[in-house]
SEZAFI-638623 format. One record per atom (N, C-alpha, C): atom name; residue in one letter; chain; x, y, z. Coordinates in steps of 0.05 Angstrom, whole numbers, always signed. Example, Ala and Ser with C-alpha at 12.3 -4.5 7.8 and 13.67 -1.06 7.14 Angstrom:
BEGIN
<N,A,A,<+264,-114,+156>>
<CA,A,A,<+246,-90,+156>>
<C,A,A,<+264,-66,+156>>
<N,S,A,<+257,-45,+142>>
<CA,S,A,<+273,-21,+143>>
<C,S,A,<+258,+1,+157>>
REM end
This chain:
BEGIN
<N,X,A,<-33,+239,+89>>
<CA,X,A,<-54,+222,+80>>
<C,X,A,<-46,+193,+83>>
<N,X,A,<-64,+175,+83>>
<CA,X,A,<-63,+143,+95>>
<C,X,A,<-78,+133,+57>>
<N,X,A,<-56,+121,+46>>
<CA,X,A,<-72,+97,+24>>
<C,X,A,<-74,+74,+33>>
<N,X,A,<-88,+66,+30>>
<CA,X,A,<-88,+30,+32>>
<C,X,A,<-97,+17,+3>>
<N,X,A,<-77,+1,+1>>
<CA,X,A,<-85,-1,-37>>
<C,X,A,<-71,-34,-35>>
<N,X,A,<-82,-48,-57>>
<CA,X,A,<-76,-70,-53>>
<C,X,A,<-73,-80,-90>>
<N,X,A,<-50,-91,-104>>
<CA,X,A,<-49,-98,-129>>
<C,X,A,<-52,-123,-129>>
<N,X,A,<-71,-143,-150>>
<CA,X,A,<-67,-166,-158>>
<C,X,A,<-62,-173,-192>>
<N,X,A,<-38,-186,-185>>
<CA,X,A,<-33,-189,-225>>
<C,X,A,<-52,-217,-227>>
<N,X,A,<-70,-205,-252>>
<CA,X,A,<-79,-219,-265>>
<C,X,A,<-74,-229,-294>>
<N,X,A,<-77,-256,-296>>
<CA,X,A,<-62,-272,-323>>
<C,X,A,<-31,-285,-323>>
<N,X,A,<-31,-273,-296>>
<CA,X,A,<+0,-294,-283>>
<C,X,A,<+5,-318,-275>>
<N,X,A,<-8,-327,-267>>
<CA,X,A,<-25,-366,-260>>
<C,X,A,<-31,-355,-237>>
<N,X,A,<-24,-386,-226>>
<CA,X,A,<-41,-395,-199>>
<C,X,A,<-23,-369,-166>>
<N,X,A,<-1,-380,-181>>
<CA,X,A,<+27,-370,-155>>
<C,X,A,<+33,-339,-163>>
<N,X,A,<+24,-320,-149>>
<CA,X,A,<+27,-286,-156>>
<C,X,A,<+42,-283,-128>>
<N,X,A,<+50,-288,-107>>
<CA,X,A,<+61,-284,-91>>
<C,X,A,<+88,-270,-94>>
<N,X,A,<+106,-279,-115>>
<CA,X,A,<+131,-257,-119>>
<C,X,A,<+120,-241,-126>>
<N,X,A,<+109,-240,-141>>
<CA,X,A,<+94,-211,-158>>
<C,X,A,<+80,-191,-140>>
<N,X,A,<+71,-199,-115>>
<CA,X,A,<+59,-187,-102>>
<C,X,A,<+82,-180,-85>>
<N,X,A,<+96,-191,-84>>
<CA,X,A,<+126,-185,-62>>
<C,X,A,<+140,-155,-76>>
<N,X,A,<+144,-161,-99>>
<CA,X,A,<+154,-142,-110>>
<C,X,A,<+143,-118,-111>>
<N,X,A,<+118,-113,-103>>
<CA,X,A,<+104,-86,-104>>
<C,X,A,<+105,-73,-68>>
<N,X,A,<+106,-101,-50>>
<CA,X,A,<+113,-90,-20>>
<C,X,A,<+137,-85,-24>>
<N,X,A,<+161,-91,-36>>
<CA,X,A,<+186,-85,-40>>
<C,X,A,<+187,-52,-49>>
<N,X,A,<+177,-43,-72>>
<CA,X,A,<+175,-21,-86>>
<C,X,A,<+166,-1,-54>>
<N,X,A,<+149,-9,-30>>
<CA,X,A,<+136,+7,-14>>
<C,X,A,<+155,+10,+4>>
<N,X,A,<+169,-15,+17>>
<CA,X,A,<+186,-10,+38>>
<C,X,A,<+216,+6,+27>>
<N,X,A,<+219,+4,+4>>
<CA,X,A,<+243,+27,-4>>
<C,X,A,<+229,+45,-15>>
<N,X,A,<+212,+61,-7>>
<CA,X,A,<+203,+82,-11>>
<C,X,A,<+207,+104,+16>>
<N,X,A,<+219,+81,+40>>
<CA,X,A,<+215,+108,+59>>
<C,X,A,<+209,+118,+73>>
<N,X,A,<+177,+118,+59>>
<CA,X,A,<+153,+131,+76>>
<C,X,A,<+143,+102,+97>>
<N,X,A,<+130,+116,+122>>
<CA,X,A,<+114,+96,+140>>
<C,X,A,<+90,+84,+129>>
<N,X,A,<+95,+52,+132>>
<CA,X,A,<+73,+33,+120>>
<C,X,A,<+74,+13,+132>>
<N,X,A,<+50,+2,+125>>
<CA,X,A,<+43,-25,+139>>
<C,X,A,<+32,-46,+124>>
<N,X,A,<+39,-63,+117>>
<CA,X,A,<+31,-91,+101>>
<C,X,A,<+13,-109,+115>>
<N,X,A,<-6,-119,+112>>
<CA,X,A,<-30,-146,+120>>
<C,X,A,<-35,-161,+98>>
<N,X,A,<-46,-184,+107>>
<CA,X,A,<-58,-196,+88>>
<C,X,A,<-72,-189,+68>>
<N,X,A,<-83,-167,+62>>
<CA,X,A,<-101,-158,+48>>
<C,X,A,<-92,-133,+36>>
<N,X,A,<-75,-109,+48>>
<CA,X,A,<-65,-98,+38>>
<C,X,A,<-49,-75,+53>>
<N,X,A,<-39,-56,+29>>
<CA,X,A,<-13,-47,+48>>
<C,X,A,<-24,-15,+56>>
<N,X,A,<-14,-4,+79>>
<CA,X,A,<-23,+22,+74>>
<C,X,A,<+13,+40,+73>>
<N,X,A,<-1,+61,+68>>
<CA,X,A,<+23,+73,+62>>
<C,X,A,<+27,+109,+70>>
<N,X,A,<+33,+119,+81>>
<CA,X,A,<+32,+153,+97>>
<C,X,A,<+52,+164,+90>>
<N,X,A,<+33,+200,+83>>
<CA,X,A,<+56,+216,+66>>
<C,X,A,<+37,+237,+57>>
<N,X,A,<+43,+251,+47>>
<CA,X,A,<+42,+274,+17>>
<C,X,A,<+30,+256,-13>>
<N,X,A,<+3,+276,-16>>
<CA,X,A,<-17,+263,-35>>
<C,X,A,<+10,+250,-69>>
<N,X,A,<+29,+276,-67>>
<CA,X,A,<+43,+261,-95>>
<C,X,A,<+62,+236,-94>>
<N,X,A,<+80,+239,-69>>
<CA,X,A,<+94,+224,-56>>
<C,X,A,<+83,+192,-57>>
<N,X,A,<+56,+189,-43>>
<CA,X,A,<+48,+173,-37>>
<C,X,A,<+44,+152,-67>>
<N,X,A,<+28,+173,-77>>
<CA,X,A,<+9,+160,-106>>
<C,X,A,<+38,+148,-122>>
<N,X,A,<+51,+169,-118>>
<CA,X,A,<+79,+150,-129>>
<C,X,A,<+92,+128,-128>>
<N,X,A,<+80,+118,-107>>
<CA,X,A,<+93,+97,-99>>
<C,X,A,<+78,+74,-108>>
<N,X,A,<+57,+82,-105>>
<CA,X,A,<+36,+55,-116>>
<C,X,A,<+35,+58,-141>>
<N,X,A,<+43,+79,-155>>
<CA,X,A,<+44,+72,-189>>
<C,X,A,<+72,+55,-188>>
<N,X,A,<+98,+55,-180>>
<CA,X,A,<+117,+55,-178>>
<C,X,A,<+110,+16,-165>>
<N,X,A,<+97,+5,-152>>
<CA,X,A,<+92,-20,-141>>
<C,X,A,<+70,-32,-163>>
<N,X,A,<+47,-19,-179>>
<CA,X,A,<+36,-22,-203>>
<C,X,A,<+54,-29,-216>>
<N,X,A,<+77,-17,-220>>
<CA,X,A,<+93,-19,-260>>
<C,X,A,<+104,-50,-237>>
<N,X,A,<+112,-46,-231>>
<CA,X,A,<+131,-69,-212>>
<C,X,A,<+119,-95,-221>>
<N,X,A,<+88,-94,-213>>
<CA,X,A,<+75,-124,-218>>
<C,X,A,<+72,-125,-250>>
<N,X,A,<+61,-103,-257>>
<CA,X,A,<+55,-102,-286>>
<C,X,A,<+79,-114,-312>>
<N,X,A,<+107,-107,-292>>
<CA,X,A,<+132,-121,-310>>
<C,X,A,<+127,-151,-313>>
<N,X,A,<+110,-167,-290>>
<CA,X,A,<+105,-196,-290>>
<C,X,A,<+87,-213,-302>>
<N,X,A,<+71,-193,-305>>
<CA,X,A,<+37,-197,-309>>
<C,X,A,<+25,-185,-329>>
<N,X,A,<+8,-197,-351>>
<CA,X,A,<-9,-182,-375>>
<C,X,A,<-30,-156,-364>>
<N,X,A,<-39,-164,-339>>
<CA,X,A,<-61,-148,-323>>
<C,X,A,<-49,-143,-299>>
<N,X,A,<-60,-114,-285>>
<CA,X,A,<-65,-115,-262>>
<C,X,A,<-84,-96,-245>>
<N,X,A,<-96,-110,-226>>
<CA,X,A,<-120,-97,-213>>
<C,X,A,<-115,-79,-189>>
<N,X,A,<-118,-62,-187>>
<CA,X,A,<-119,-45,-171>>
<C,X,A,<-139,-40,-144>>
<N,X,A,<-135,-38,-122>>
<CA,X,A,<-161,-27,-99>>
<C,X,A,<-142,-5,-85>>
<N,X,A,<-149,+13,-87>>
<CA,X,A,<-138,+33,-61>>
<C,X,A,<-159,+50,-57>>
<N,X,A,<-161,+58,-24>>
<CA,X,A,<-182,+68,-7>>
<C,X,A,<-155,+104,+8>>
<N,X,A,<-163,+123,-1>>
<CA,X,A,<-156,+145,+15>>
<C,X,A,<-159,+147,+41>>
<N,X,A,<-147,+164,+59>>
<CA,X,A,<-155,+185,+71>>
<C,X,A,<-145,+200,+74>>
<N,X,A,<-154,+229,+70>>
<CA,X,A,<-136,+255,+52>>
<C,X,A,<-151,+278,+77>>
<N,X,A,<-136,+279,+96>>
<CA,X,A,<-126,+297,+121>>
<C,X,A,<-105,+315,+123>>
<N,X,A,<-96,+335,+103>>
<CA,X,A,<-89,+358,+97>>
<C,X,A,<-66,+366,+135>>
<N,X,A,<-45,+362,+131>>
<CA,X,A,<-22,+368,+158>>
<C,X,A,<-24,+347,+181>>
<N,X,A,<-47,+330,+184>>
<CA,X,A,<-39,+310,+194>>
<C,X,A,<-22,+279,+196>>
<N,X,A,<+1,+281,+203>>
<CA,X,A,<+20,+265,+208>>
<C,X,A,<+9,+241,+226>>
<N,X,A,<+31,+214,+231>>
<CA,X,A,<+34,+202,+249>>
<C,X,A,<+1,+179,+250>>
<N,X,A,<-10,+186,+237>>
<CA,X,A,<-31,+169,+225>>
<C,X,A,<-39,+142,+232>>
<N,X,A,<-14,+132,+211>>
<CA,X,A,<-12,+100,+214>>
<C,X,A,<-20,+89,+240>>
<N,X,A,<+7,+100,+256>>
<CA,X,A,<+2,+83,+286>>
<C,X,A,<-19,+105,+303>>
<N,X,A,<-28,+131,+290>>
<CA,X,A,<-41,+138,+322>>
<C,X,A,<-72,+132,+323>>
<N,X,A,<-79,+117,+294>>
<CA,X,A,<-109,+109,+290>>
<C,X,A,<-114,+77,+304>>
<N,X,A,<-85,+63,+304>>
<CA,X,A,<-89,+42,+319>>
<C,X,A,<-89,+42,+346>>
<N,X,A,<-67,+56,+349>>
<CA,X,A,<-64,+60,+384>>
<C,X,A,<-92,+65,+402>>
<N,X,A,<-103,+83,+379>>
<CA,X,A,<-136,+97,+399>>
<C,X,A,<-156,+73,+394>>
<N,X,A,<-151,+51,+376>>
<CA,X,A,<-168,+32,+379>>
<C,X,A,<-162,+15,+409>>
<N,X,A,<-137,+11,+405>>
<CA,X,A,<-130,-7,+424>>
<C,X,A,<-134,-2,+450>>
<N,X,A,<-130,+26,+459>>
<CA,X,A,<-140,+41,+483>>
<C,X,A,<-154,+31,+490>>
<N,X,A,<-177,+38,+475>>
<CA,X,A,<-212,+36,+467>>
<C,X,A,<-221,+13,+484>>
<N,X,A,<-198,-11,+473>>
<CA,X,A,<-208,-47,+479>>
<C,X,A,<-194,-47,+509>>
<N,X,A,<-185,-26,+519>>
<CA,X,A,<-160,-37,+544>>
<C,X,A,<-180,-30,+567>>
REM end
């Protein structure tokens, strides 16, 4: 499965940027294949695996912050692997 989930602490001021570092931190030692953008991270794996991780990048910001907001978007494809990169690649094809 592919999450794309994105945390913002709210009630932290203006500058959340460590705070937000610290939850891509929590993702990239997790392991699993992901990808970070401006907007948010995705993350590929196993439905418990995964969700773990973003609770695990949640508590992360939440140590910093009174609040925090949550967005994550699924896609829950049952033995399909390799995801991440093979949904881009077929875009890119697409444009070549």
């Amino acid at each position: 499965m592919l999450v794309a989930f994105s945390v913002t602490p709210l009630g932290a001021g203006d500058s959340v940027g460590d705070l937000v570092a610290e939850a891509v931190r929590v993702v990239r030692e997790s392991g699993l294949p992901h990808r970070t953008d401006a907007m948010f991270t995705t993350v590929e794996g196993e439905w418990d695996e995964v969700m773990a991780v973003v609770k695990r990048a949640v508590d992360a910001v939440a140590a910093g912050a009174p609040r925090v907001s949550v967005t994550l978007k699924a896609d829950v494809r049952p033995g399909v692997t390799g995801a991440l990169e093979a949904k881009v690649r077929r875009i890119e094809d697409a444009l070549s």
